[in-house]
Gaussian input, Z-matrix of N, CA and C with variables (Angstrom, degrees):
# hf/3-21g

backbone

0 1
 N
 C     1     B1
 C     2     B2     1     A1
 N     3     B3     2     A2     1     D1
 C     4     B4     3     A3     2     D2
 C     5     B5     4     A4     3     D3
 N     6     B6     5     A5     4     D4
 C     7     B7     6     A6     5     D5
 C     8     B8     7     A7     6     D6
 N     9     B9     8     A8     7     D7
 C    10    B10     9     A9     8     D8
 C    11    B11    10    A10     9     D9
 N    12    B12    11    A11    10    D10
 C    13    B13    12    A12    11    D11
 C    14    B14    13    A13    12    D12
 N    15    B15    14    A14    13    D13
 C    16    B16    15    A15    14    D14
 C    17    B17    16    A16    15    D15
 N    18    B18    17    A17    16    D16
 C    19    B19    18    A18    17    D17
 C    20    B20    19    A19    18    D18
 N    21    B21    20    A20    19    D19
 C    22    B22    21    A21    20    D20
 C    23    B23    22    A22    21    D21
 N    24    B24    23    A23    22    D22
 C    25    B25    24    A24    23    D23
 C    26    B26    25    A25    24    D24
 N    27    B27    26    A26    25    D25
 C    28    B28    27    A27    26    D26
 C    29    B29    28    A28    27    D27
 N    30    B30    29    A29    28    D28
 C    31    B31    30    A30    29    D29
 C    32    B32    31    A31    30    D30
 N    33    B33    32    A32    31    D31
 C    34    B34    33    A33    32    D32
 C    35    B35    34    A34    33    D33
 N    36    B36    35    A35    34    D34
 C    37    B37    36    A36    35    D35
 C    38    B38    37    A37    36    D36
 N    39    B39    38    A38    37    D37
 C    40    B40    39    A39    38    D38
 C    41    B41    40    A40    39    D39
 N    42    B42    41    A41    40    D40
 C    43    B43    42    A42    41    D41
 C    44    B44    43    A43    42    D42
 N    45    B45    44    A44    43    D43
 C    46    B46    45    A45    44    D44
 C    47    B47    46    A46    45    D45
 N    48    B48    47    A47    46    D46
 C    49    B49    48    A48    47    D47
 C    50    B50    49    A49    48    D48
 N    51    B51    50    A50    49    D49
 C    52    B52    51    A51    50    D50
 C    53    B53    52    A52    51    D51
 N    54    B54    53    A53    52    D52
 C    55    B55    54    A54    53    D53
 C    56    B56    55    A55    54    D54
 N    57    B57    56    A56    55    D55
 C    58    B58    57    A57    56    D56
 C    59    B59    58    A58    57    D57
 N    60    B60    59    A59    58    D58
 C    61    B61    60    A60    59    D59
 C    62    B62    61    A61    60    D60
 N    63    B63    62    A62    61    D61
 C    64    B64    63    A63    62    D62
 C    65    B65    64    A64    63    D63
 N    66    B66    65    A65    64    D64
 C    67    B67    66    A66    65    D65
 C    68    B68    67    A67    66    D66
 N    69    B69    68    A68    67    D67
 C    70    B70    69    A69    68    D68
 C    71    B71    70    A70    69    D69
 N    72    B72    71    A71    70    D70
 C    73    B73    72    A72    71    D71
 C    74    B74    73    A73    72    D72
 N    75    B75    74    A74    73    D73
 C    76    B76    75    A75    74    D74
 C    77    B77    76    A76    75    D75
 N    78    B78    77    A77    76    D76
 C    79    B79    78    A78    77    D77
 C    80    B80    79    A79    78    D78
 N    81    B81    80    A80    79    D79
 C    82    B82    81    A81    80    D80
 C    83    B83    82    A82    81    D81
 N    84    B84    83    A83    82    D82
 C    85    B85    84    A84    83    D83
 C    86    B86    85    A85    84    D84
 N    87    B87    86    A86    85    D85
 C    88    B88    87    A87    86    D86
 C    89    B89    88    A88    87    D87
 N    90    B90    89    A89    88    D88
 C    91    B91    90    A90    89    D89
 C    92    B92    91    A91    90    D90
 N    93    B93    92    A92    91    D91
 C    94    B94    93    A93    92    D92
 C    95    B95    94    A94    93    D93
 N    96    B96    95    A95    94    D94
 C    97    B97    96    A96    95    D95
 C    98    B98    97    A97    96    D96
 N    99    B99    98    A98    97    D97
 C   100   B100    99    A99    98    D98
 C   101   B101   100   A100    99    D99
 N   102   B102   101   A101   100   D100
 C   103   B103   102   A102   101   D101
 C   104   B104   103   A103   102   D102
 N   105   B105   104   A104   103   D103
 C   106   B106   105   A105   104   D104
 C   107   B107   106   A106   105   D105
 N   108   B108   107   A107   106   D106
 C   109   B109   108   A108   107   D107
 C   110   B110   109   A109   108   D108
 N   111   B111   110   A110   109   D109
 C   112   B112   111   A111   110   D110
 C   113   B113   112   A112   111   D111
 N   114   B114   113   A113   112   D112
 C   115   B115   114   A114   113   D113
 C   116   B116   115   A115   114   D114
 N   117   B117   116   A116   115   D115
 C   118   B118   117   A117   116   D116
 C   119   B119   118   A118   117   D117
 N   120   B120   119   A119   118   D118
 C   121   B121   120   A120   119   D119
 C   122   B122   121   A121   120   D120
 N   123   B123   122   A122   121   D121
 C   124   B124   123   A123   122   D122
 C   125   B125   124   A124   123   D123
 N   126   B126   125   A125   124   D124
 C   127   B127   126   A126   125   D125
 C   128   B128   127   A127   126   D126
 N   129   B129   128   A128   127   D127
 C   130   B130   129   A129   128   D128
 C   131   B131   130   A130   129   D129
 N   132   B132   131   A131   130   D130
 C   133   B133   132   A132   131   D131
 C   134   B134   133   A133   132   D132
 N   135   B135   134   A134   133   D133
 C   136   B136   135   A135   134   D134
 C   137   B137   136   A136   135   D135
 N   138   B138   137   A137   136   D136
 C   139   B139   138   A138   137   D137
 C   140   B140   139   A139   138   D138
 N   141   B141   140   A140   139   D139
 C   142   B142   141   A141   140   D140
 C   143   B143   142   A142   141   D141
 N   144   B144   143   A143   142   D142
 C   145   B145   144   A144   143   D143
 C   146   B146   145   A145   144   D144
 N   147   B147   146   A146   145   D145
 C   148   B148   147   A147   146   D146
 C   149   B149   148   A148   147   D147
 N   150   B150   149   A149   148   D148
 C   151   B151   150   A150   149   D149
 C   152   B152   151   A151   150   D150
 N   153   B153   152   A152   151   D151
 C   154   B154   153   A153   152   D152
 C   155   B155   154   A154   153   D153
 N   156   B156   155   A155   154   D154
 C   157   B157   156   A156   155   D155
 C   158   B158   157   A157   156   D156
 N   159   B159   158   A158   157   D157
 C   160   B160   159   A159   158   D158
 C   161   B161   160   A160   159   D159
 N   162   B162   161   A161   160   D160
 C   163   B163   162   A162   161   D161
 C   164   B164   163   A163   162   D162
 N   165   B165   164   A164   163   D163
 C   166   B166   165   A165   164   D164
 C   167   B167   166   A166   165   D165
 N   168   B168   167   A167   166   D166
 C   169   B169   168   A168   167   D167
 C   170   B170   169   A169   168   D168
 N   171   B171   170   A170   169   D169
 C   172   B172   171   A171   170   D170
 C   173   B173   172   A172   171   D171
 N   174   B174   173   A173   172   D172
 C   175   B175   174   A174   173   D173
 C   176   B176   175   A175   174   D174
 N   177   B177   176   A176   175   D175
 C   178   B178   177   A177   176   D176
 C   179   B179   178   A178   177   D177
 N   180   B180   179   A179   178   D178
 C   181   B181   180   A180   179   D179
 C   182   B182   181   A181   180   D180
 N   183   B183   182   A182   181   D181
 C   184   B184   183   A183   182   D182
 C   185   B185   184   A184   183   D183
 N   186   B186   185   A185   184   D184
 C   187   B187   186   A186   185   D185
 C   188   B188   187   A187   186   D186
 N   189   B189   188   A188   187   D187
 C   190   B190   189   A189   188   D188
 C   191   B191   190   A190   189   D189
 N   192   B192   191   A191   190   D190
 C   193   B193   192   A192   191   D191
 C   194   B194   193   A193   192   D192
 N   195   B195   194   A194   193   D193
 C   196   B196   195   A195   194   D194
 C   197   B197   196   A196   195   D195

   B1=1.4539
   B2=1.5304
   B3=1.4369
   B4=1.6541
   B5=2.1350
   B6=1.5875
   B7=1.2825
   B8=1.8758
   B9=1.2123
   B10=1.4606
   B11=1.4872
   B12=1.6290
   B13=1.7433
   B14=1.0944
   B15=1.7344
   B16=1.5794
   B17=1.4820
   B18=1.3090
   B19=1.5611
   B20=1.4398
   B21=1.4233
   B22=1.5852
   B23=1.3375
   B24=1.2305
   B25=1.4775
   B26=1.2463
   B27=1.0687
   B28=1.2869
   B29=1.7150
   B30=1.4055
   B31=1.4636
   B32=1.9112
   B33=1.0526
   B34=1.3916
   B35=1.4677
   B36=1.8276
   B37=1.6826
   B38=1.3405
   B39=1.5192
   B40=1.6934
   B41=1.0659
   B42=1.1460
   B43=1.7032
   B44=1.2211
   B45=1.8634
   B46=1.3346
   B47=1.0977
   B48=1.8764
   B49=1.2674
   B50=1.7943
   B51=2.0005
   B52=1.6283
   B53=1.6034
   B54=1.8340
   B55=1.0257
   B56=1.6022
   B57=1.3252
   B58=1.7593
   B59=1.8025
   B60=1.0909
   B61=1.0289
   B62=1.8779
   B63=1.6277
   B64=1.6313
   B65=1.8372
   B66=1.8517
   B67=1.2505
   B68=1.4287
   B69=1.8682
   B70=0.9797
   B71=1.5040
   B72=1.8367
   B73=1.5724
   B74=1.1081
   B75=1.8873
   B76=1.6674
   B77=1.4590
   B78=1.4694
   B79=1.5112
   B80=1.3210
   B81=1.4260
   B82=1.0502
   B83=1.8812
   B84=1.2349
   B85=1.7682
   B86=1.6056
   B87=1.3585
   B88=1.3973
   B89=1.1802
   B90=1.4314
   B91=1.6435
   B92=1.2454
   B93=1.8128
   B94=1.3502
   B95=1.8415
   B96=1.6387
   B97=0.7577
   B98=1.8625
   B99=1.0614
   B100=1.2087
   B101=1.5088
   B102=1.8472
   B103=1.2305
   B104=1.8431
   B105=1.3080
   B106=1.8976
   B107=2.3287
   B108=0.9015
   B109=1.7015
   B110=1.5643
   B111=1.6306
   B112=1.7975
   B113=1.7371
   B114=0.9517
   B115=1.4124
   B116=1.6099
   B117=1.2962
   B118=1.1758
   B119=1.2949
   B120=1.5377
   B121=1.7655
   B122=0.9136
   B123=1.3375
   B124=1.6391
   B125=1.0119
   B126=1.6372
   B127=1.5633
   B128=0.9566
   B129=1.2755
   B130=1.3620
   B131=1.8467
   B132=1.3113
   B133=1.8989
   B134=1.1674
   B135=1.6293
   B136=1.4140
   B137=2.1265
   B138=1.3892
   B139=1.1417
   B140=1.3332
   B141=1.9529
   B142=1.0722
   B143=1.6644
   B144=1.2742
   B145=1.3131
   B146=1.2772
   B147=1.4540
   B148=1.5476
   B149=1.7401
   B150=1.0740
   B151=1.7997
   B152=1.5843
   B153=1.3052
   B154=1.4349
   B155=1.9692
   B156=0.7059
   B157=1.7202
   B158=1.9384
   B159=1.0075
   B160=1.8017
   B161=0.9899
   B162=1.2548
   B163=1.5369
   B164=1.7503
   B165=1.0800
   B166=1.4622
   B167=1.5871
   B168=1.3602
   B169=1.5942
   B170=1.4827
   B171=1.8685
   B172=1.1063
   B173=1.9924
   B174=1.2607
   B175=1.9467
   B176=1.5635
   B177=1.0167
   B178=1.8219
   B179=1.7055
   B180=1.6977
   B181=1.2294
   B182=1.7710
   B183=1.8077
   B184=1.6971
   B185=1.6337
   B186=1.2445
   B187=1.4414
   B188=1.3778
   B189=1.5699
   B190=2.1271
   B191=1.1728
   B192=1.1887
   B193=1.8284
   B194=1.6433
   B195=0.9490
   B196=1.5747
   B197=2.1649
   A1=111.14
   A2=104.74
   A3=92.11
   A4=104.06
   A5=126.53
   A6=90.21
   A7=95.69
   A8=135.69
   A9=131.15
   A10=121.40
   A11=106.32
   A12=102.95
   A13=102.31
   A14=120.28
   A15=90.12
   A16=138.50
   A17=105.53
   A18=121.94
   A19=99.03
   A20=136.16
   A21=124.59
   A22=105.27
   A23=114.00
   A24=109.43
   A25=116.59
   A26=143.80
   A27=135.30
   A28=102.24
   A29=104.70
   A30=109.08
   A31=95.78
   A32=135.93
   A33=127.59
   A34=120.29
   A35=105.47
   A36=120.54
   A37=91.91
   A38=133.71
   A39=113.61
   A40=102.53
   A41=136.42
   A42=153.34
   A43=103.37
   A44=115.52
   A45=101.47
   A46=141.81
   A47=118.33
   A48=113.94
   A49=141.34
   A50=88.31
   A51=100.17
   A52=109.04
   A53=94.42
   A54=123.40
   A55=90.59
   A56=117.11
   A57=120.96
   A58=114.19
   A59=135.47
   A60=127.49
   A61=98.01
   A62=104.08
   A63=132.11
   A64=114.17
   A65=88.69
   A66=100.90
   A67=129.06
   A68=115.49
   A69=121.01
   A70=91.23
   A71=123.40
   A72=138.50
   A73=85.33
   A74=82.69
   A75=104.28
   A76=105.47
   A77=142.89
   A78=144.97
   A79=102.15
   A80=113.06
   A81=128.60
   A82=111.01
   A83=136.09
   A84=122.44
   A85=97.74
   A86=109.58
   A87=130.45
   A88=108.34
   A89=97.01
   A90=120.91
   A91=123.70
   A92=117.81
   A93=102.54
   A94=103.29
   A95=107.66
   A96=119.38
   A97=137.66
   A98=131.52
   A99=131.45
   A100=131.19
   A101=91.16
   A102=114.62
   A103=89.39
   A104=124.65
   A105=92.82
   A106=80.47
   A107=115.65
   A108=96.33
   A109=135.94
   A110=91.49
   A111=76.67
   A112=115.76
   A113=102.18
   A114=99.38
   A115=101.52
   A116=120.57
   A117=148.46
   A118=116.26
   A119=145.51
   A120=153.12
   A121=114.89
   A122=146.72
   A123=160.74
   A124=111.03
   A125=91.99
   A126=114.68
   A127=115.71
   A128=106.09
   A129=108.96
   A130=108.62
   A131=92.27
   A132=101.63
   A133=107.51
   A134=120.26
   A135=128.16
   A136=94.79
   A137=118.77
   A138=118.41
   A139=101.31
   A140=124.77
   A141=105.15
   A142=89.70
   A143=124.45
   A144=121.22
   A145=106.65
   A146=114.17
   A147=144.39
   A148=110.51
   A149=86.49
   A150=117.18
   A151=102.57
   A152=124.03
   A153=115.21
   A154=98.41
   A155=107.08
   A156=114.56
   A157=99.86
   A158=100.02
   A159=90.04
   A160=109.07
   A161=121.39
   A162=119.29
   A163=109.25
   A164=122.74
   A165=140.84
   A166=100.52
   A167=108.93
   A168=116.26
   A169=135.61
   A170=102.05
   A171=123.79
   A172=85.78
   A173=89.48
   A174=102.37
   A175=97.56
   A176=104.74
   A177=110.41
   A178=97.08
   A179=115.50
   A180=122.46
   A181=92.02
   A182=80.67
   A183=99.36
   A184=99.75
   A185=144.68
   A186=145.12
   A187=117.20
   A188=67.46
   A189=100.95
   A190=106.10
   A191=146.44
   A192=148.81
   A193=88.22
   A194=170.26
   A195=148.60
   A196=88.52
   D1=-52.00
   D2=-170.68
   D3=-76.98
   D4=-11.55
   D5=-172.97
   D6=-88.86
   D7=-10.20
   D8=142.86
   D9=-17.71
   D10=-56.78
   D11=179.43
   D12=-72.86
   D13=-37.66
   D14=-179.48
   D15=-74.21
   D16=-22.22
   D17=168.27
   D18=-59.24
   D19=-69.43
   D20=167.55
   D21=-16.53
   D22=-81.31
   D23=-161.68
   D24=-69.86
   D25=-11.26
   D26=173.41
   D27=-77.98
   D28=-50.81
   D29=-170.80
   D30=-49.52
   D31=-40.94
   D32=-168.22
   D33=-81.21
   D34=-30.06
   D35=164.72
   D36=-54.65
   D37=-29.77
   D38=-157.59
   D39=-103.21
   D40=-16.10
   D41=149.21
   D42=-34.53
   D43=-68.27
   D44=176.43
   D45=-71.47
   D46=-22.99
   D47=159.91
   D48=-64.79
   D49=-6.88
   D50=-178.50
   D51=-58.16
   D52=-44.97
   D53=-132.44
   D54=-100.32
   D55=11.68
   D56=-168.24
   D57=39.93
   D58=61.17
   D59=-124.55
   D60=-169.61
   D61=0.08
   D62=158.23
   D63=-34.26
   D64=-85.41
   D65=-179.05
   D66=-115.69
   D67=47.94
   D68=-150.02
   D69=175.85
   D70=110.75
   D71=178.92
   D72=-127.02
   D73=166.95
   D74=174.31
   D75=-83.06
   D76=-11.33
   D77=178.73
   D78=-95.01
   D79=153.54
   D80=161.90
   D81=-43.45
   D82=142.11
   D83=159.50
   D84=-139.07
   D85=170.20
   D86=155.25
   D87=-97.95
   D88=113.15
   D89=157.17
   D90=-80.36
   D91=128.00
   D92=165.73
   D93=-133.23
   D94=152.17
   D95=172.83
   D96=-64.22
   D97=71.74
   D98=162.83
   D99=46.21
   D100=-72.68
   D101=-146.85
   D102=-115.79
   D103=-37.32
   D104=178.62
   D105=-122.57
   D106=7.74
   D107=-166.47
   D108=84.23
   D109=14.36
   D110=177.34
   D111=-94.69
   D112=-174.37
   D113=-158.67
   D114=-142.52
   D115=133.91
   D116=-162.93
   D117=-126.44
   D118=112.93
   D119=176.41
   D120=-89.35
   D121=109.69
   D122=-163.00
   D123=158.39
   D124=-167.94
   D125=-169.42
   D126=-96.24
   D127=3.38
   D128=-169.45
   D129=-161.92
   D130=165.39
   D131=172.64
   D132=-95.56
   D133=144.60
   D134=-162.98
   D135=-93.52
   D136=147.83
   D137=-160.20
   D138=-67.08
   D139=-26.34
   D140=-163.82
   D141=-143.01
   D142=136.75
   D143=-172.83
   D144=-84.30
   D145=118.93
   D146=171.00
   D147=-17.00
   D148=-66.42
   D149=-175.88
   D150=-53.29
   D151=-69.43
   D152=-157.42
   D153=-139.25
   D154=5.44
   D155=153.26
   D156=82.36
   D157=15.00
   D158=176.93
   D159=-68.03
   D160=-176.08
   D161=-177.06
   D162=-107.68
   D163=158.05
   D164=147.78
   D165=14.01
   D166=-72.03
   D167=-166.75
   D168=-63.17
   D169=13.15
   D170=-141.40
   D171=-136.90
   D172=5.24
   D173=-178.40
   D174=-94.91
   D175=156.91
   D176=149.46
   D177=-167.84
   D178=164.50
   D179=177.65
   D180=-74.09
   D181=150.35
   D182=-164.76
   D183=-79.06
   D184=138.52
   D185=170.07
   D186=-124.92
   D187=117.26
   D188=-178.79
   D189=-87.90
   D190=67.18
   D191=-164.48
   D192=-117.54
   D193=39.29
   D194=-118.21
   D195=-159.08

């Protein structure tokens, strides 16, 4: 059961990278930064974070599951 979820989820991470589709949806999300926490509202992740200059890859959508 659990290596199933992970194959799910990977199979859909690879969906989004087919599909360029990483750091950049069709909905609005909250982005937060990684590496100091700032947080960004769009469609997208900004290439280089404002705050402390990392790059793009250093984004992910923010998760409120808590």
């Amino acid at each position: 059961a659990i290596e199933k979820t992970h194959e799910e989820r990977y199979r859909k991470l690879l969906q989004n990278v087919k599909a360029q589709e990483v750091f950049k949806k069709s909905e609005v999300k909250v982005w937060e930064c990684r590496n100091c926490g700032h947080i960004v509202v769009g469609t997208e992740a900004p290439d280089i974070c404002p705050v402390c200059k990392h790059p793009q890859s250093y984004f992910e959508v923010r998760a409120e599951n808590y």
